[in-house]
C-alpha positions in Angstrom: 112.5 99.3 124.3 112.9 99.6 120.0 113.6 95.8 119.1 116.2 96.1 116.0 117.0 93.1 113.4 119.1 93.9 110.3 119.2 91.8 107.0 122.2 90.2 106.4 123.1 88.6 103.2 126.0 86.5 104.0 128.2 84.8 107.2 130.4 88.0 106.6 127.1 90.6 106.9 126.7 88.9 110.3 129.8 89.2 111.9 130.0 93.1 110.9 126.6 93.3 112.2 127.4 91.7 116.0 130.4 94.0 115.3 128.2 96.5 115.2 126.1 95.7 118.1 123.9 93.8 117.0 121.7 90.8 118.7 119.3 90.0 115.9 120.0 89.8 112.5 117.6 88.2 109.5 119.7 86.2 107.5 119.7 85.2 103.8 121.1 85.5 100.5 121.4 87.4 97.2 119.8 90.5 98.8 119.8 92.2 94.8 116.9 90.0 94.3 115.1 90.3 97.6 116.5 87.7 99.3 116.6 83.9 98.8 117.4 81.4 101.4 120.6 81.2 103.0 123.0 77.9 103.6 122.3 75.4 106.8 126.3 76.3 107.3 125.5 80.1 107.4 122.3 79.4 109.6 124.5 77.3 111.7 127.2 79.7 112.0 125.3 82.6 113.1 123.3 80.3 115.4 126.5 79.0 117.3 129.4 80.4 116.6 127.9 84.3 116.6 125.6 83.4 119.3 123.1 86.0 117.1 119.3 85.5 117.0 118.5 84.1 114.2 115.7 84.7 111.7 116.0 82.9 108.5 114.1 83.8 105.1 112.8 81.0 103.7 112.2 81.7 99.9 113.2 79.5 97.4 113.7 81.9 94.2 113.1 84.8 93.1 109.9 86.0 91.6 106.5 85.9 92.5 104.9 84.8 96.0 103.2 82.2 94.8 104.4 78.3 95.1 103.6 74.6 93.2 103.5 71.7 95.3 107.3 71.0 94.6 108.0 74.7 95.9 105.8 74.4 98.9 107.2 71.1 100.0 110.5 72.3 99.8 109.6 75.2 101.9 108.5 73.1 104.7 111.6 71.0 104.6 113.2 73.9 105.2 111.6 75.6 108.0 112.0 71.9 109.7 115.6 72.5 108.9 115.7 75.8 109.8 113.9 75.0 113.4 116.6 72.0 114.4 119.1 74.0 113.5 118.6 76.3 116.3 116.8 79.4 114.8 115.0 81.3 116.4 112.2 82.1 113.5 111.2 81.8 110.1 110.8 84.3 108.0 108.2 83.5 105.1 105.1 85.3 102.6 102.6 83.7 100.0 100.1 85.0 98.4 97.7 83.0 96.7 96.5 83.2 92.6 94.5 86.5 93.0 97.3 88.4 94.9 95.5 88.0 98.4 97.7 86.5 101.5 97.8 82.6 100.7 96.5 81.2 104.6 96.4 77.7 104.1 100.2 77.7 103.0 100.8 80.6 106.0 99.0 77.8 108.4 101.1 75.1 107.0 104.3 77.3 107.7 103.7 77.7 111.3 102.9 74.6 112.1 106.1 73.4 111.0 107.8 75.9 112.7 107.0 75.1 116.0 108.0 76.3 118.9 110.3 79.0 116.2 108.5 82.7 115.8 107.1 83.0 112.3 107.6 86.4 110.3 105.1 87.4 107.6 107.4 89.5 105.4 107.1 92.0 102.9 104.9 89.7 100.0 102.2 91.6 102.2 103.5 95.1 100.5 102.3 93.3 97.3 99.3 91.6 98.3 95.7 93.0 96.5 93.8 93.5 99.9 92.9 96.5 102.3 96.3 96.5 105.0 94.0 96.2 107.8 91.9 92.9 106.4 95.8 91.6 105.2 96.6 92.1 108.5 94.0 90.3 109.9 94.6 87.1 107.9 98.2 87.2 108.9 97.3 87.1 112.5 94.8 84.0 112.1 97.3 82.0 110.9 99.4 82.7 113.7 102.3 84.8 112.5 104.1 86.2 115.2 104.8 89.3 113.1 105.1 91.3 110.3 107.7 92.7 108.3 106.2 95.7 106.3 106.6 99.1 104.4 103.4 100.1 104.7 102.8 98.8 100.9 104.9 101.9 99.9 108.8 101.8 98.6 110.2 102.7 101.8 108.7 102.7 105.5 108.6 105.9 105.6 107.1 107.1 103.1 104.2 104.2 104.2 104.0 105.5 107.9 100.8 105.9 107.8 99.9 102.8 107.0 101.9 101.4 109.6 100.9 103.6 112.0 97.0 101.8 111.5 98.4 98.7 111.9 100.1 98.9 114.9 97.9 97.5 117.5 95.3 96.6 115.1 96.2 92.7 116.3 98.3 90.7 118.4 101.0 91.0 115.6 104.1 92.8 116.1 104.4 95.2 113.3 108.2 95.4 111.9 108.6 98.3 110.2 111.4 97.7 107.5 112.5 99.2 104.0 114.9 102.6 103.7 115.5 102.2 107.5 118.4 104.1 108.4 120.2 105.8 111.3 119.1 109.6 110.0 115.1 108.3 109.4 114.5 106.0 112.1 113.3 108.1 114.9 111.3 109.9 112.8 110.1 106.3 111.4 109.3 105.4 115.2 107.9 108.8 116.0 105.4 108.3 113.2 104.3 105.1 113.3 105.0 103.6 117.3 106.5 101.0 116.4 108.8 99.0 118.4 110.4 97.0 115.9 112.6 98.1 113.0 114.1 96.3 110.5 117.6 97.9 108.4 120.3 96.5 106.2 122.7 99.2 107.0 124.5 97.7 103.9 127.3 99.4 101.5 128.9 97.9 98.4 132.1 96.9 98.4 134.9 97.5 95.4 133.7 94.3 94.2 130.1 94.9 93.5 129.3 92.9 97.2 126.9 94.3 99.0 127.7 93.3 103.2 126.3 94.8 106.1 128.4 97.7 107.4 129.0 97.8 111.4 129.5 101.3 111.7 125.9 102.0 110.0 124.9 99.2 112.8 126.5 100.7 115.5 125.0 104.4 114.3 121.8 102.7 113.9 121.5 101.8 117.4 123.0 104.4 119.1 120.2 107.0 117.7 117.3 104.6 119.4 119.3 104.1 122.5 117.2 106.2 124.6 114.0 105.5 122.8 
C-alpha cells in the first residue's frame, strides 16, 4: 500500500488536507522559503484536535543547512518539544561545512527524538556526496527515512536516482517534489516507491498559498488501487 504525507504550511492546510482524505500530513510554515518550523499551537492542533499524524519540520530559518551551537541547541529543544507534544516524527537535514550530510548533528537529532520517527529531508538534494554513500550516512544515524527528489528539481525528473535508492538500506525512501495527481503513478511506476510526499497547494486571492482538498482527494484516489 502507497503511504501519502502532504506539506502543509498552516492549521488551515491541515484541515483541507483531512478534508481531503488525508491521514498524514508534514507540517510547517512559510512554505515560499522551504519551510520553517511551525507553532507548538499548530503542532498541537493537528495532533489532537485533527487526530492527523504528525510530522513536524524542524528548521529554524531559512538558508543554508548548516547550524552554530545557538541554532543546534535550539533544534534539540524543539524536537523535545515536538516529541511531548504528541508527534509522531521529526522532520530534520544538516549538512556539515563541506556540503556532506552533518552525522554527528543527525545522531544528536534522533536521539532526542525518541521513540518519534526521524525524517532526513531534502538538505540531502543539496548535499556534495554520491546519493548512494549520502544514503548510507543517513541510515547510520538512524533516520527512519528520507525525503528526496532524487537531487533533481522535481521527483520525477530524479527517478532514477530514486529508483537506486530504494532498497539500498533500511530507509524508507519518500519520494517528494512536483508530486501530483497526473505524475504520481508514473513517479511510483518508475521508482517503486511506496511513499510520496505532495503539497497539492494553490494560491489563494491573497497571495496564500494552503493545501487544496480536492488536489488531496484526486491525489489519493489515482493510488487507490496501487
Amino acid at each position: 500500500m502507497i503511504q501519502v504525507e502532504i506539506c502543509t504550511p498552516s492549521r488551515e492546510s491541515a484541515v483541507a488536507a483531512k478534508a481531503g482524505g488525508a491521514q498524514r500530513i508534514e507540517l510547517c510554515r512559510d512554505l515560499a522559503c522551504g519551510g520553517l518550523t511551525p507553532s507548538d499551537e499548530d503542532i498541537d492542533f493537528c495532533v489532537h484536535a485533527l487526530g492527523l499524524r504528525t510530522h513536524v519540520l524542524v528548521r529554524p530559518r531559512p538558508g543554508n543547512f548548516y547550524y552554530n551551537a545557538d541554532e543546534v541547541h535550539g533544534i534539540v529543544a524543539t524536537i523535545d518539544r515536538c516529541r511531548r507534544l504528541g508527534a509522531a516524527a521529526v522532520v530534520v537535514g544538516f549538512l556539515d561545512y563541506r556540503g556532506c550530510i552533518d552525522t554527528e548533528l543527525t545522531r544528536r537529532a534522533v536521539e532526542a527524538a525518541g521513540e518519534m520517527e526521524v525524517t532526513f529531508h531534502r538538505a540531502f538534494d543539496e548535499a556534495h556526496q554520491e546519493p548512494l554513500q549520502a544514503l548510507e550516512a543517513i541510515a547510520l544515524c538512524g533516520c527512519t527515512r528520507l525525503l528526496t527528489s532524487g537531487q533533481h528539481p522535481t521527483a520525477l525528473e530524479g527517478a532514477d536516482v530514486i529508483g537506486k535508492l530504494v532498497g539500498a538500506t533500511h530507509v524508507k525512501i519518500l519520494a517528494g517534489s512536483g508530486v501530483t495527481s497526473q505524475n504520481v503513478t508514473a513517479l511510483i511506476a518508475r521508482t517503486g516507491v511506496t511513499e510520496v510526499h505532495g503539497s497539492c497547494k494553490t494560491t489563494l486571492p491573497d497571495g496564500t498559498v494552503q493545501t487544496n482538498a480536492a488536489q488531496v482527494c484526486a491525489l489519493l484516489q489515482n493510488i487507490q488501487d496501487l
